[in-house]
Each structure stands twice: as C-alpha cells, then as structure tokens.
C-alpha positions as CSV (number, residue, x, y, z in Angstrom):
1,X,38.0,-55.2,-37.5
2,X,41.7,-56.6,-36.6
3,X,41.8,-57.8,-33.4
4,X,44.5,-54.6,-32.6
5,X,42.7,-52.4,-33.7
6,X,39.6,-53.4,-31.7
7,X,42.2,-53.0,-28.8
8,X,42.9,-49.5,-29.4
9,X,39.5,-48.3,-30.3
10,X,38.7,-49.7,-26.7
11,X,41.8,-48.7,-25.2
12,X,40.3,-45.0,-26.7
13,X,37.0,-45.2,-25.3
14,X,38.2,-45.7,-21.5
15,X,40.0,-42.1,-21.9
16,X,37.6,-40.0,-23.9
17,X,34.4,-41.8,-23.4
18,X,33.1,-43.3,-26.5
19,X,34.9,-43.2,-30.0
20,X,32.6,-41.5,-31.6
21,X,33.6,-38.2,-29.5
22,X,37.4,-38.6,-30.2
23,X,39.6,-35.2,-30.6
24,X,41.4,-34.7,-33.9
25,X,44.9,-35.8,-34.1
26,X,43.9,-39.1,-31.8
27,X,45.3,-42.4,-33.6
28,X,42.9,-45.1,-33.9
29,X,44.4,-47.5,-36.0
30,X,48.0,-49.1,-37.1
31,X,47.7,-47.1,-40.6
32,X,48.2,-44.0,-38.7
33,X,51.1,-44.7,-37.1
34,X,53.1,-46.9,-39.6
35,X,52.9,-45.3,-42.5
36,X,56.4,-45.5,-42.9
37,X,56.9,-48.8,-42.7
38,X,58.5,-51.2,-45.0
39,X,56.3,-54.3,-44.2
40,X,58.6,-56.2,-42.2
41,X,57.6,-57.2,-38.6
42,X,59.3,-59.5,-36.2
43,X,59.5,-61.0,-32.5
44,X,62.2,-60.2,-30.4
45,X,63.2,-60.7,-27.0
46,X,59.2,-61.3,-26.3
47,X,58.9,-57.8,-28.3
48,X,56.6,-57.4,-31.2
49,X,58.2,-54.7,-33.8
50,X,57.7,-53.7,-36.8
51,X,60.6,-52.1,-39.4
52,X,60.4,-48.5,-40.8
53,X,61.7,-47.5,-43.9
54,X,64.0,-45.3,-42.4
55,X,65.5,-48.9,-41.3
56,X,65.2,-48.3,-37.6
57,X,62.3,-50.3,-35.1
58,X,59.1,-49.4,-33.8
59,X,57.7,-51.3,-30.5
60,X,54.2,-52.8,-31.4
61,X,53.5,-54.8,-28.5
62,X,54.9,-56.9,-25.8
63,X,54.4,-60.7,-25.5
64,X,56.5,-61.1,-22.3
65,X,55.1,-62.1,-19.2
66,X,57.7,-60.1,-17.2
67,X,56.3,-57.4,-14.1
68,X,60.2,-55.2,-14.9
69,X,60.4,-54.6,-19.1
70,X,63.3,-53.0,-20.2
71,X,62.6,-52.1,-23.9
72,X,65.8,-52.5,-25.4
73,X,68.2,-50.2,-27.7
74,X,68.1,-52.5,-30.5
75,X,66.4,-55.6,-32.1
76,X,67.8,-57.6,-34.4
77,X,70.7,-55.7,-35.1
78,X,68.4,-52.3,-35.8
79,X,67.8,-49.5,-33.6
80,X,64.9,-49.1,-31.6
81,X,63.5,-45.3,-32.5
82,X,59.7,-45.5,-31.2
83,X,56.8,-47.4,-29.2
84,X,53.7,-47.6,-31.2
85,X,50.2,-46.6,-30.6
86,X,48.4,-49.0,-27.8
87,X,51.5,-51.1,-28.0
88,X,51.0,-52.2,-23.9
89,X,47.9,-50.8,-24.0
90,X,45.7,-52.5,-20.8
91,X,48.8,-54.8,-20.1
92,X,48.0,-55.0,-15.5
93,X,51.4,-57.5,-15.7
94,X,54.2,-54.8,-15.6
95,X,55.3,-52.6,-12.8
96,X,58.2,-51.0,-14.2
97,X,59.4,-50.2,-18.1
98,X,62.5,-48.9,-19.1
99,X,62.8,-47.0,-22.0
100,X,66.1,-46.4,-23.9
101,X,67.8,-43.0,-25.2
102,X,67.3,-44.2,-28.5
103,X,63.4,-43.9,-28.4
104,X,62.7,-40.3,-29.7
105,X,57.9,-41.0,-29.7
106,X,55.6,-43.0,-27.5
107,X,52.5,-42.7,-29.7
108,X,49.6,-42.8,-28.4
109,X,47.6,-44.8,-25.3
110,X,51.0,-46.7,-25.5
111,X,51.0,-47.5,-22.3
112,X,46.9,-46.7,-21.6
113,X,45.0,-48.7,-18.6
114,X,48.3,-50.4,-17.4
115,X,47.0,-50.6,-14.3
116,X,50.2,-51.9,-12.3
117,X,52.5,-49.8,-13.7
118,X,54.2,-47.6,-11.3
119,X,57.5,-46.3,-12.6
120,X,58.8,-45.4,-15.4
121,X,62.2,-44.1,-16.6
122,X,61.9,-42.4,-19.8
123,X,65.2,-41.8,-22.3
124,X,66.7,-38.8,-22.1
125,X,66.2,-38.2,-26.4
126,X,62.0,-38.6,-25.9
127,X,60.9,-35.6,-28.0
128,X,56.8,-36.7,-28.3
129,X,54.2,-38.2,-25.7
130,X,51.4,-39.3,-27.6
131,X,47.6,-38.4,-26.6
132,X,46.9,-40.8,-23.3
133,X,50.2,-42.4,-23.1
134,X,50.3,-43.4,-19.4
135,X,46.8,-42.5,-18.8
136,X,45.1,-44.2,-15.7
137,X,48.2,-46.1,-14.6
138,X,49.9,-45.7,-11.0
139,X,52.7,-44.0,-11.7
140,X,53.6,-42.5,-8.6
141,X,56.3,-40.1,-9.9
142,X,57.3,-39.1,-13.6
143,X,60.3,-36.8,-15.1
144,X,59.8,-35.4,-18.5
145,X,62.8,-34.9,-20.3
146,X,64.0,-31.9,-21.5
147,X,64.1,-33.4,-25.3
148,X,60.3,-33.4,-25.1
149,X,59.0,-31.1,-27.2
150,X,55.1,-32.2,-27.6
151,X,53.2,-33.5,-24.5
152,X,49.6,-34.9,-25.7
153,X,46.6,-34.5,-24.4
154,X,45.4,-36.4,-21.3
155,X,49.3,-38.3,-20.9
156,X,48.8,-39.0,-17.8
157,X,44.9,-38.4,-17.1
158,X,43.7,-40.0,-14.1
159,X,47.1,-41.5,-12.6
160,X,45.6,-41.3,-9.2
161,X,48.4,-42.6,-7.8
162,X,51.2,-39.9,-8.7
163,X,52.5,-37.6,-6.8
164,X,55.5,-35.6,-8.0
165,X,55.9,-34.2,-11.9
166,X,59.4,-33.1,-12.4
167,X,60.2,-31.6,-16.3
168,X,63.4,-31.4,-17.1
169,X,65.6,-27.9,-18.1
170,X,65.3,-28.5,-22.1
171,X,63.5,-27.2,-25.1
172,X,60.4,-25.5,-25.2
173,X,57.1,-27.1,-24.7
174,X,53.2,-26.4,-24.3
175,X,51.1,-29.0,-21.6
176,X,48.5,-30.3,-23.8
177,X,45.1,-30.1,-22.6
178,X,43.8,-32.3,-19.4
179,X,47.9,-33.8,-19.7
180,X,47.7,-34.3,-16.1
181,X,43.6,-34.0,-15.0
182,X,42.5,-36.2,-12.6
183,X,46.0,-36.7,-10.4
184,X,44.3,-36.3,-7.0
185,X,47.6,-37.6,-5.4
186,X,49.7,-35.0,-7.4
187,X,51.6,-32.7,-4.8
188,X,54.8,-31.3,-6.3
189,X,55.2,-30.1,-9.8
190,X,58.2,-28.5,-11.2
191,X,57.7,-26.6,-14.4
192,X,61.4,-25.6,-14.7
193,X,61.9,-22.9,-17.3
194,X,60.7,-24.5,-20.4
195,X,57.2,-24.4,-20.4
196,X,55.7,-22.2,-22.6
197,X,51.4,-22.6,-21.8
198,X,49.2,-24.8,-20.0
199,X,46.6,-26.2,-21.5
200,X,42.7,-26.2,-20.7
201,X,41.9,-28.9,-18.0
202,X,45.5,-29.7,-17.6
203,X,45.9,-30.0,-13.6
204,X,42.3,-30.0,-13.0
205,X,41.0,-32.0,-10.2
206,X,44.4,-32.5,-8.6
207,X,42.9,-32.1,-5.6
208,X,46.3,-32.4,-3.3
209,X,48.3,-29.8,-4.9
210,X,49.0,-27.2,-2.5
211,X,51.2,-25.0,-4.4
212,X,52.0,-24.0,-7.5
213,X,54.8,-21.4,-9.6
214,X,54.4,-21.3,-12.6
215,X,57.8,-19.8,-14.4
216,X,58.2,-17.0,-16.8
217,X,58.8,-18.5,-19.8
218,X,54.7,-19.1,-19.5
219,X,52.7,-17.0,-21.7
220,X,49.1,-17.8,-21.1
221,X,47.1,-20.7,-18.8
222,X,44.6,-21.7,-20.5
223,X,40.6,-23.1,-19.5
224,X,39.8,-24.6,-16.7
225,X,43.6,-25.3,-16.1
226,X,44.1,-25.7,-12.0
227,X,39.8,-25.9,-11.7
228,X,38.6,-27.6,-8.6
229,X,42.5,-28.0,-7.2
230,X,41.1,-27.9,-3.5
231,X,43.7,-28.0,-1.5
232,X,45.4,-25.0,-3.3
233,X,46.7,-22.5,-1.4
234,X,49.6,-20.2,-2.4
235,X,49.7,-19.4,-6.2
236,X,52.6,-17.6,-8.3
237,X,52.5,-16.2,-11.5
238,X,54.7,-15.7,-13.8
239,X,55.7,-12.3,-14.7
240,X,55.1,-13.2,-18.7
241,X,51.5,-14.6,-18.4
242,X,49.4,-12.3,-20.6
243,X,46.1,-13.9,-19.7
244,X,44.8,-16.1,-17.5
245,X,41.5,-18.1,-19.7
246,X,37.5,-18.8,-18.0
247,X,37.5,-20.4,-15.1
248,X,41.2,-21.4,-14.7
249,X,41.3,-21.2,-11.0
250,X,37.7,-22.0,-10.1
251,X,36.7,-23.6,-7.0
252,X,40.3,-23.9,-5.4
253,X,38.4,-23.0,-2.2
254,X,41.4,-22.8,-0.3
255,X,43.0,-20.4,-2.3
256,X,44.5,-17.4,0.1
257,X,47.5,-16.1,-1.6
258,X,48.2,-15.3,-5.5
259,X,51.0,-13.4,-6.7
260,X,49.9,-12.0,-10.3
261,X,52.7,-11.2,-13.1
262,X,53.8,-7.6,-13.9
263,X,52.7,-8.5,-17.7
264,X,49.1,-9.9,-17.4
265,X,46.6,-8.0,-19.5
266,X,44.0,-10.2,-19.0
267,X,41.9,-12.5,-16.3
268,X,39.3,-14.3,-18.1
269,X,35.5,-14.7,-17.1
270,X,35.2,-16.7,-13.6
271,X,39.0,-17.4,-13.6
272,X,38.9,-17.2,-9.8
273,X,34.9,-18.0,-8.8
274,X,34.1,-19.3,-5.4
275,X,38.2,-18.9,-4.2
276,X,36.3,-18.7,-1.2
277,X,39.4,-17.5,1.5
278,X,40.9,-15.3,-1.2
279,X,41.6,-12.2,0.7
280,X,43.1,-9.7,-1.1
281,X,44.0,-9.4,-4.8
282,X,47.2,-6.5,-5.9
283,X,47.3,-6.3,-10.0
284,X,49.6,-4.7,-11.6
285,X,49.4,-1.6,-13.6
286,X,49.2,-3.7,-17.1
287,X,46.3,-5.7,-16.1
288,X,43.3,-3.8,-18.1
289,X,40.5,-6.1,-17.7
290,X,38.9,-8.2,-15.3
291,X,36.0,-11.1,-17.0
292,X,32.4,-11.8,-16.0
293,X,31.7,-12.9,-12.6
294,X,36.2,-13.4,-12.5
295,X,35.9,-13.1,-8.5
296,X,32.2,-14.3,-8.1
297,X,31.8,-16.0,-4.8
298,X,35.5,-14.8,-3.0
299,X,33.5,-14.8,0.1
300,X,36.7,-13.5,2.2
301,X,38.1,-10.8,-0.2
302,X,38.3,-7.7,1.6
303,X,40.9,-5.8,-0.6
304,X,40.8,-5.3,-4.3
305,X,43.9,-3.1,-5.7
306,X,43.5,-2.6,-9.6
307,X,45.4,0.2,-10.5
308,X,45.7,-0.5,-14.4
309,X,42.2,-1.8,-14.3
310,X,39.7,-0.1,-17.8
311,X,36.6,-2.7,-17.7
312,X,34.8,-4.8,-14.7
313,X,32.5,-7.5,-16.1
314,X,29.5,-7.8,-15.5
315,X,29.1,-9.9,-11.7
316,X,33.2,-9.9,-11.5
317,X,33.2,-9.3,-7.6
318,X,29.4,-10.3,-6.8
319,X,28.8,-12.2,-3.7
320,X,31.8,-11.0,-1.9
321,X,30.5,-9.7,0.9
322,X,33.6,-8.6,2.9
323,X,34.8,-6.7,0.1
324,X,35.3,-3.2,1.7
325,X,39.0,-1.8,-0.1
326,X,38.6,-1.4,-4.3
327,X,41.5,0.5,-5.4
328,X,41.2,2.0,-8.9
329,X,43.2,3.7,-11.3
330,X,42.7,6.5,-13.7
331,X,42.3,4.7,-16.4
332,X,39.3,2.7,-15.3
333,X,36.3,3.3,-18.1
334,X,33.4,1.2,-17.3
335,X,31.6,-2.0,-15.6
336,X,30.0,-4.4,-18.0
C-alpha cells in the first residue's frame, strides 16, 4: 500500500472507527479522486498538486512548514479548482488556511485530525465539502458559503472547540448526516433560508446549544438530529417541516419551549423522550400522528393540545406523570 494511501485509510479510521465499517461514497484512495487527471504532478510554493485534464490544479498535499497557509489561486500558471482527499490530513502545524474563490471541492478528510487548526476562511465559489473535511480540528467558528451545495457527512464531527456555524444566503442544501455531531462548544447556528433537511445525527451531542430555529425552507429533520443537545431550551420549527424522524429531540432535558410548524404531519417514534421540563405541547390541526413512546419520560408536561391528532402510539405519553390537560380533536381514531 502507497504510503498516501495508508494515510487516508488511517485518517478514515479515526472518523468512522475502523475501515472496514466505512459509508458508501467515502473516498479511500487517490484513484477515486483523480480520475480526471492527466498524469502530471508538481511542487509549488511548498504545495503538492496534481493537473486535471480539464487543465486546472488540484491541492494534494502541503510540504510547507508554515502555522498560516494561504492556498493560492494558481500554480504554475494554472488555476487552482480543488483540494484533494486527505491532502492536510493529520497536519498539527497550521492554525489558519485560506482558501481562494477559485476552489469549487474540498474532498474528503482534506483537512481531517488537524488538530491546530482553528480558522478557516473558505472561498466564496465552494460548492462541495467532502465526508470529514475539517473533522476533529478546533475550529472555533466556520461560515459556509452560499455556493455550497453538498455538505458531507461528519464535516466537521467532533470540532469541540467551535462555537458559532453561520451558512450563508445561497443555493439549496441538505446537512449531511452527523455534519456537525460532537460540537459540545457549538452555541449559535444560523441556518439562513437555504437549508432544505437535516440529517440523522447531525447536531447531536452539541451539548451547549441553547437555541435553535430552524427556517422554512426545511422539509423534514431527520434521526437522532439535536439527540442529547442538553442544554437546549427553546426550539422553533419551521412551518414546512413535514416530519420530525425517531428520536430527533431525545434527551434535551432542558427542553421547555417548542414551537411546532403549521405543516407537520408527522412526529416520529421517541422524537422528544425524556424532554424532562417540557411543559406543554400545542400541534397544529395538520399534525395526524404522534410515534411510539414520542413524549416518553416528559416528566413536566402538564398540557397536551392535539387537535388534528388520528393515531397515539403505543407508550407516546407514558411516564408523564403531571400530564393532566390532553386536548383532542374529532378526528382522533385510535391508540396503538
């Protein structure tokens, strides 16, 4: 095995565990990410790049010994379009990286397990985060662009040290599963009006968020998405969320005020379990069905209006003992 590729299997296992567990779509070799290269590689400016047949530059690693990199627009008289897979993967020298407008991909784990690293200004014409880009660095604040149209999974897993997400008014985009799991310093995150669903585990365990709106132009939160956000207190939904997924809320204990959408049909099986000073809960009249166990453990709830409500699951409000208020509508059918 190349020594680079060893680097990037490795660089792989400190995100997802062990390589033999990797999600589709992860890259784990220089094959997947060149294959439209022409062959011709070069040093630059301590940059390692290699040339793509559409005669343009790719980043494939950094031999400078620099804490501040500033990846540049060009390199040899061609322009820089992308940063390769793993291409500063585990580099603890730099601080701070620069990349230029003229980057439109960071592939992926480009900048994994760069331990150092604490800010980064990305170009303004980034359309594609790769899987793990910036995982487990200490970014401390990041603004996503409003070019970026594909934000990979886990891109910035287990930054402990950030604290403010800002995405930029732009085109359309999903947050890829886990994208931001593991932030426990994250406090502030604006969505802006371009996000169109969040992905299963994507804020969980960010443990000092205390707030969260989530904008219209979502249609559906998906698994596990805000699980075990602790400090969470005030939550607002989006009047075009159609469903809320299993256990997307679970164990934000601290949890006393949600406003729920006007378009919501569903909330999934333990979406809000052990919300322990959840008081009341007001759906609106298009919300038809509430999952197994979906309030399990809201030991505070006292008021329960579901006007639009047809089918309870099974255990959706057990354990809350305080509960003393359901409000039902004519169109309720059945528990179970």
């Amino acid at each position: 095995m190349k020594k680079k590729d060893l680097s990037a299997v490795l660089a792989l296992t400190l995100v997802f565990g062990s390589a033999a567990s990797l999600p589709s779509g992860v890259f784990t070799d220089s094959t997947s990410i060149t294959a439209s290269a022409v062959g011709e590689s070069g040093v630059s400016q301590s940059f390692e790049y290699l040339v793509l047949d559409n005669g343009t530059v790719q980043i494939t690693g950094y031999k400078g010994s620099s804490t501040t990199v500033s990846i540049p627009s060009t390199l040899d008289g061609k322009t820089v379009t992308s940063i390769s897979s793993s291409a500063f993967t585990l580099n603890t020298t730099i601080t701070k990286v620069s990349i230029p407008d003229t980057v439109t991909t960071i592939y992926a784990q480009a900048f994994l397990g760069c331990r150092n690293l604490t800010s980064v200004q990305i170009g303004k014409n980034v359309t594609k985060i790769g899987v793990g880009a910036f995982s487990q660095t200490k970014l401390k604040s990041v603004t996503i662009p409003g070019a970026v149209t594909s934000l990979g999974a886990n891109a910035f897993k287990n930054c402990e040290y950030l604290e403010t997400v800002t995405f930029e008014k732009g085109s359309s985009k999903a947050i890829d599963n886990a994208a931001f799991s593991g932030c426990k310093s994250l406090k502030t995150v604006d969505f802006a009006n371009c996000i169109s669903a969040i992905g299963s585990f994507a804020f969980q365990d960010c443990s000092a968020l205390t707030s969260v709106t989530i904008p219209d132009t979502v249609q559906a939160i998906y698994q596990s998405s805000f699980e075990s956000c602790s400090s969470l207190t005030t939550l607002n939904l989006g009047d075009n969320i159609k469903s809320i997924s299993s256990k997307a809320f679970k164990n934000c204990a601290k949890l006393n005020s949600v406003t729920f959408g006007t378009q919501l049909r569903i909330i999934g099986d333990y979406a809000f379990e052990n919300c322990i000073y959840l008081k009341k809960i007001e759906l609106m009249p298009n919300t038809a069905e509430i999952g197994v166990g979906a309030f399990d453990g809201c030991e505070g709830l006292t008021t329960a209006l579901l006007p639009g409500v047809e089918v309870i699951g099974n255990k959706a409000f057990a354990y809350c003992s305080k509960l003393a208020n359901v409000g039902l509508g004519e169109n309720f059918r059945a528990v179970g």
